[in-house]
N, C-alpha and C positions, 0 to 999 in steps of 0.2 A: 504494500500500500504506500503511493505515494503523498506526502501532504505536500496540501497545496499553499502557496506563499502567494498574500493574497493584496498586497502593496500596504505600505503604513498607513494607517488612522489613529489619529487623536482618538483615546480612550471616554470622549468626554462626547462623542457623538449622539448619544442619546439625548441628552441635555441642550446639544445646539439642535437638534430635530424637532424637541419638545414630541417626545414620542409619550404616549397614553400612556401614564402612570410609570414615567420613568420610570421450573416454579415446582415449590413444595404445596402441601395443602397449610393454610393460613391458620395459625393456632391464636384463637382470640384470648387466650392468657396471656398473649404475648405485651397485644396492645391493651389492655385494660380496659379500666371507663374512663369517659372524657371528665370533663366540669375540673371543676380547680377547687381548693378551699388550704385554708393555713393548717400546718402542723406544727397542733401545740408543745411536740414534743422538740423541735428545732428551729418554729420561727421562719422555716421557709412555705414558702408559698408556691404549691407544685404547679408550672404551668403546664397546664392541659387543653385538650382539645374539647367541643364542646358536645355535651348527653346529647342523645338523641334524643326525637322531640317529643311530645307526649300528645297523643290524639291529635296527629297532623292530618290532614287529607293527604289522601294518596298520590301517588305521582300523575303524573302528566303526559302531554306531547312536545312539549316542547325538545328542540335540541340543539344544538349549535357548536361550534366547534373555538377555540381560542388559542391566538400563538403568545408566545413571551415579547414581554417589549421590556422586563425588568427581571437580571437574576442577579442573587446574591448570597455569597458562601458564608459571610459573616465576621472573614480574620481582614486585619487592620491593614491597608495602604494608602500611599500617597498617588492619588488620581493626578494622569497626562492628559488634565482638563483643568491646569492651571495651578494644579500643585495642591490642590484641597487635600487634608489629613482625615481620612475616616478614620477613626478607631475601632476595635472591637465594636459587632454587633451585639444585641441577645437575640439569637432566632434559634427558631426548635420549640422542641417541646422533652419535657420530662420521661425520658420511656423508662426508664427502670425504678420509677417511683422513690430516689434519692439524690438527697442535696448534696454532692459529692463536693469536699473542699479542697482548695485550688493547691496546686500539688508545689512543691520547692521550686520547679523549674518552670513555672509559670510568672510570666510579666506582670499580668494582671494586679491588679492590690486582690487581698483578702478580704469573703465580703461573709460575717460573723453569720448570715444565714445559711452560708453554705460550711456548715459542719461534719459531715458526715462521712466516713470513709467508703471506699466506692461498692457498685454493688459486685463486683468481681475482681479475683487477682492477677495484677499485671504480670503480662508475660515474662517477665525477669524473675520473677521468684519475690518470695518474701522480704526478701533485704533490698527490692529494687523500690526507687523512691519513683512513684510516677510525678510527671510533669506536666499534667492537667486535668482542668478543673470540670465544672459546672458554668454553667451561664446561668443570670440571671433566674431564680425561682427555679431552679434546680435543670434548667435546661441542659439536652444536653447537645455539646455536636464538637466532638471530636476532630473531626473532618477540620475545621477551620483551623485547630491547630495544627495541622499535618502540614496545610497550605500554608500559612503565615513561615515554618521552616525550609520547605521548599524553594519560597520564593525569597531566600537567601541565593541560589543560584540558579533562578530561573524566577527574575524579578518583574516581568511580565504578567507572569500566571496568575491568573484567582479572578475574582470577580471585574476586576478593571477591565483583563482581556474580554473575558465573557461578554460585557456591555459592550465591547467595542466590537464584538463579530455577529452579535443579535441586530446593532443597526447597520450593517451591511447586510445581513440576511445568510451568512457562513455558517451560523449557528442558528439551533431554535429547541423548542419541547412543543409541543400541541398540545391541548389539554381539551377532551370534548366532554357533556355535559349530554345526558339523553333521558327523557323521561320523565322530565320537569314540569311544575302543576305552574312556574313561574310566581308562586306566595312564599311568603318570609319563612315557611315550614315547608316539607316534603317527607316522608318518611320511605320513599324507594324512590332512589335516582341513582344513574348509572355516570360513571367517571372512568373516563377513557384518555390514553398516554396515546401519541403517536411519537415516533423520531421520525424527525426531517430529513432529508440531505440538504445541499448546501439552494439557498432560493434561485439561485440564478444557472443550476445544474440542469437545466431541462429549456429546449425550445424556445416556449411559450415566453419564461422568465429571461432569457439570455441580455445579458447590458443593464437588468433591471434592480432593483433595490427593494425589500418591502416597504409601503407605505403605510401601511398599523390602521389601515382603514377600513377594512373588513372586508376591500378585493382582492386583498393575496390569497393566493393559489399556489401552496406550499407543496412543493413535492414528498412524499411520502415512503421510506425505507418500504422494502418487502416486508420486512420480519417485522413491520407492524402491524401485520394482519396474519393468519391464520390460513397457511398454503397460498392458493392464489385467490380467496375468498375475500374481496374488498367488503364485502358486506361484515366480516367477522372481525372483530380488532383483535390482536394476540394480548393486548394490556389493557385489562377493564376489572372495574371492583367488583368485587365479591361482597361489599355494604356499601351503602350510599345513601346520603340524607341530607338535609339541609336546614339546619334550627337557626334562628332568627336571621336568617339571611345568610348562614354561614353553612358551604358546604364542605362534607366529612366524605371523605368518598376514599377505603379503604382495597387492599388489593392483595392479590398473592403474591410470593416473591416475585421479582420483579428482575426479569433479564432482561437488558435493554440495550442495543445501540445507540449510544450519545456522543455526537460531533463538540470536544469542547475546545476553548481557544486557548493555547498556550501561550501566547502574546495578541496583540493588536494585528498582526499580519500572519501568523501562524495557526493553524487548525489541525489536532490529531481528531481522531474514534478511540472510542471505548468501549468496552462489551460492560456494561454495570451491572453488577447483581444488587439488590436493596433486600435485605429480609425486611420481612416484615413492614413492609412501605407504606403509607399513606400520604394524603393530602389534606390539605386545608383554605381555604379561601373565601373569603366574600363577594359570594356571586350576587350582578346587577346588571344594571345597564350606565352607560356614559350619556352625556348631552348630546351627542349624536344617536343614541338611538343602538347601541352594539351591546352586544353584548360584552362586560369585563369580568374577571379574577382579580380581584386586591388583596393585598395583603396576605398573599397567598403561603406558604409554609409548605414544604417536601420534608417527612421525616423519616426514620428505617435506619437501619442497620448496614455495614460492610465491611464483612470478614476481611483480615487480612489478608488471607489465603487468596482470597476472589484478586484483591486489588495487585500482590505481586503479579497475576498471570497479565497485569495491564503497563506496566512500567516501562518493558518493550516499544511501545506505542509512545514514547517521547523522545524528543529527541538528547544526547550526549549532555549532560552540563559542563562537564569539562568543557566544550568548543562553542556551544551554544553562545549565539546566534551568527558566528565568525564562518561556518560551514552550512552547505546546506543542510536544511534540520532531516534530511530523510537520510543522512549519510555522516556517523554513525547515529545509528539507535543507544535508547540509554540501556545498558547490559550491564552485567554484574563486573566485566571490567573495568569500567568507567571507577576513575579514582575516588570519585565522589558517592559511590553505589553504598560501600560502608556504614554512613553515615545516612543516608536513604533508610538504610536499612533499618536503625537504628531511629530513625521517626517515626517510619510505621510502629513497628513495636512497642516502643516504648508508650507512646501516645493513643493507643488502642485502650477503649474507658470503657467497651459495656460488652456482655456475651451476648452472644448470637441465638441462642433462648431464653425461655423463663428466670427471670431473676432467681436464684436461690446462693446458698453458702455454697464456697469451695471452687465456685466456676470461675475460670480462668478468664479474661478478660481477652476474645480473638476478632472481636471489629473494629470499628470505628461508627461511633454514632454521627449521625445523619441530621444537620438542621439548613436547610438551604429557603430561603425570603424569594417570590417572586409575584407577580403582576402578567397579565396576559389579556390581549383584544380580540375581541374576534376576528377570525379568519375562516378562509375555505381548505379544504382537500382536495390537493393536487395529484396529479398521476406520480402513479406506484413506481417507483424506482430500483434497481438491482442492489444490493451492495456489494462492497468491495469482498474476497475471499481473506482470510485472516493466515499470518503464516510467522513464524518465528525468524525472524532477523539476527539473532545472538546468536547462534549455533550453541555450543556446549557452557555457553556465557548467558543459560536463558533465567531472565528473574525469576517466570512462573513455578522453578526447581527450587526454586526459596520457600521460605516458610519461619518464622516468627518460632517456632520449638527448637530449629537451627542454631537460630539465635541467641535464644536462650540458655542452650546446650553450648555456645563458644561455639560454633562449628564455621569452617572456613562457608564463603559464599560461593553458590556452583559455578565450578570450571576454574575454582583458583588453583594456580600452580601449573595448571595445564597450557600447555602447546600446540596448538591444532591448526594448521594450516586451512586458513578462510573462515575459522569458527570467528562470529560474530559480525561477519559482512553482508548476510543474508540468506545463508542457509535455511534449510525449513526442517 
């Protein structure tokens, strides 16, 4: 797979566009109940998603489809839209029902509600000092801290890029909605993912950009649908609801092909697995008459195991951005993979089931903020074949109990003529 390099843009494009609002089977022990309320034993305040409704009328006709015009991982950077400092977001939600406190190697200040030791043990063993926390009301989302160290060498990555390749139309998520009675309640409504490919990859779109105005005609990955059956989505909830305006629209694990931006001019794929995934958002309509997601929320789970088979799929930091980014790929030679290695694991805060004593801490929690307008569905598109680039230098031979055990990273020490140039 080659990425495509897609010329510079200022990260700040959304803002000068004024774009709209800047599988296993599903174990519902996992996600609990929604609502929120204080725990008087800690003083934190678990944020949660919201109950389902109580004697709503039933669903609807309605349906409609929506793309991203806003996402956000939530770790702190300085936006190339004039040099603004975000900080730390709080986004997410609470999944293992504890206020976990901000661990020694977290930047963060101390915040006295978050007391609580985490709900599983870090892959380091007993004597390992984890280095992150909770967010806000015990949220959690791991993931942004992975990002925030990453993008020590690969200072592009995270939400800046993301916003810079959604208004080009490089990047996107679909988010469709079906079966809506269109009132502040709903008690059955269906919530459906598509992946895009890139807007301007088809015909139709070619020279074009999206306009966030409900005529984009987004092209649409195969393996978002269900063989060659456009009528079948492959990613749709298995519960869905909407209480006071707010919909919950929950899903079985979640495989998914996702284009994300590695810088402003750069785009890899992703194969992402989410246990346990849901959504959240405030569904309505805008002054034009479209339908919107606000204030939208992506939560779930991502083993680590899942994310080494992905690490492949970026490009070298050692040489990055001095080389083309499809030559080399990032491989467990790369001088800097050690230390890779060494953020996933350490930083991995929640298990990949049921909270209980004893489990080992093998994901990374999931809190990602977004916004989305309506749009259409565009023709179904192939994807690319997936194939290992590292040869015997492959991440995906890693694993986080390696790590933990001191074990060299795969293909150290080895010598193998062409391993790592593209082998398969």
């Amino acid at each position: 797979m080659k990425r495509a390099r897609i010329g510079i843009l200022a990260a700040g494009v959304l803002c000068a566009t004024a774009l709209p609002g800047a599988c296993s089977v599903y174990d519902e022990s996992l996600l609990g109940s929604g609502g929120g309320g204080p725990d008087s034993s800690t003083g934190c305040l678990h944020a949660r998603w919201p109950d389902e409704p109580k004697n709503a009328p039933p669903g609807g006709d309605i349906s409609f489809v929506t793309a991203l015009t806003y996402f956000d991982f939530g770790e702190p950077y300085v936006a190339t839209d004039g040099g603004a400092n975000h900080p730390y977001r709080d986004v997410g939600y609470d999944l293992d029902n504890t206020c976990t406190k901000i661990g020694p190697g977290d930047p963060r200040p101390e915040d006295p509600n978050l007391n609580q030791d985490n709900s599983c043990r870090n892959a380091g063993g007993p004597g390992f000092a984890g280095v992150v926390g909770d967010y806000k009301d015990g949220r959690d989302n791991g993931l942004a801290g992975l990002i925030t160290r990453v993008k020590l060498s690969l200072q592009e990555f995270g939400t800046d890029a993301y916003l810079a390749n959604i208004g080009t139309g490089k990047v996107s998520l679909l988010f469709g909605v079906s079966g809506y009675n269109g009132e502040l309640n709903d008690d059955d409504v269906t919530g459906i993912i598509y992946s895009p490919a890139a807007f301007d990859s088809v015909p139709e779109n070619a020279g074009k950009t999206p306009q966030f105005d409900g005529s984009d005609r987004w092209p649409i990955m195969e393996d978002s649908y269900v063989g060659e059956n456009e009528a079948e989505p492959a990613h749709k909830s298995i519960r869905g609801y909407v209480t006071n305006g707010v919909l919950v629209a929950r899903t079985a694990d979640l495989n998914l092909r996702l284009r994300i931006g590695i810088s402003s001019q750069d785009v890899t794929d992703l194969q992402i697995t989410f246990l346990q995934p849901f959504l959240t958002a405030k569904i309505s309509k805008d002054e034009r008459g479209l339908w919107q997601l606000t204030e939208g929320v992506i939560a779930g789970r991502w083993k680590t195991d899942d994310l080494f088979k992905e690490l492949s799929r970026f490009p070298n930091p050692d040489t990055y951005p001095d080389v083309p980014v499809d030559d080399p790929f990032f491989c467990t030679d790369s001088q800097l993979y050690p230390a890779v290695r060494g953020f996933i694991c350490s930083l991995a805060d929640i298990y990949s089931g049921p909270p209980g004593p004893g489990n080992d801490c093998d994901s990374l929690s999931i809190g990602i903020a977004f916004n989305a307008i309506q749009a259409q569905l565009g023709p179904k598109v192939e994807t690319d074949d997936r194939v290992n680039p590292c040869g015997v230098f492959n991440p995906a031979d890693d694993d986080c109990a390696k790590w933990a055990r001191g074990e060299p990273v795969p293909g150290a020490g080895q010598i193998e003529a062409g391993a790592g140039d593209g082998g398969s």
